[in-house]
N, C-alpha and C positions, 0 to 999 in steps of 0.2 A: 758704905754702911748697908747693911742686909737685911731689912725686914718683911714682914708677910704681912699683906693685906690684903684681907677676905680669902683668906688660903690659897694667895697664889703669892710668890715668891719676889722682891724687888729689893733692886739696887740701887741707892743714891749714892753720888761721888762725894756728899758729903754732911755732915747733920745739920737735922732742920726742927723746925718747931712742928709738933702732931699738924695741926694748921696746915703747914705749907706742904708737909708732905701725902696729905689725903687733897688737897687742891690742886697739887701738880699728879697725882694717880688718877682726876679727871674727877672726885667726885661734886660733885651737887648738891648746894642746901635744900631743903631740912635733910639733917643726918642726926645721930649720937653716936659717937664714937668711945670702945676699951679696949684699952691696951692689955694684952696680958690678961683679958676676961674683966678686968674689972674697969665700969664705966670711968669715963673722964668728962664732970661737970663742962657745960659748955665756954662759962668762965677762965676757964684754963687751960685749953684748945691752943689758944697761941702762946705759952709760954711752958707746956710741958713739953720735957724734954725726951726726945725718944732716941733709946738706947739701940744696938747692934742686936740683932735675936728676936725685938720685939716681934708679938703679933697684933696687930691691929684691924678691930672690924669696926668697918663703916656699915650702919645700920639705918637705913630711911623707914618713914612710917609707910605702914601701910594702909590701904581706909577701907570700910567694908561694911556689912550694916544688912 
């Protein structure tokens, strides 16, 4: 399966839940993650299903003040 995440390019041998495949690309809580541009409530992270083509951005906060 071939998806993008954060505009660079990856390959898994095979489909995973949003979940597992932004925790195996190394990221780090707090995130918010959308697929395809549109946000995916955090509720749903482990059971939405990500498609071949997707693009996915992991998005941490940032703090500033």
């Amino acid at each position: 399966m071939k998806v993008t995440i954060n505009g660079k390019p990856v390959e898994f041998t095979q489909a995973q839940s949003l979940l597992s495949l932004v925790e195996s690309f190394g990221a780090q809580p707090p995130y918010a993650l959308a697929v395809n541009g549109q946000f995916i409530p955090k509720s749903q992270h482990a059971s939405y299903a990500v498609n071949t083509g997707d693009s996915i951005d992991v998005l941490s906060p940032v703090q500033g003040g």
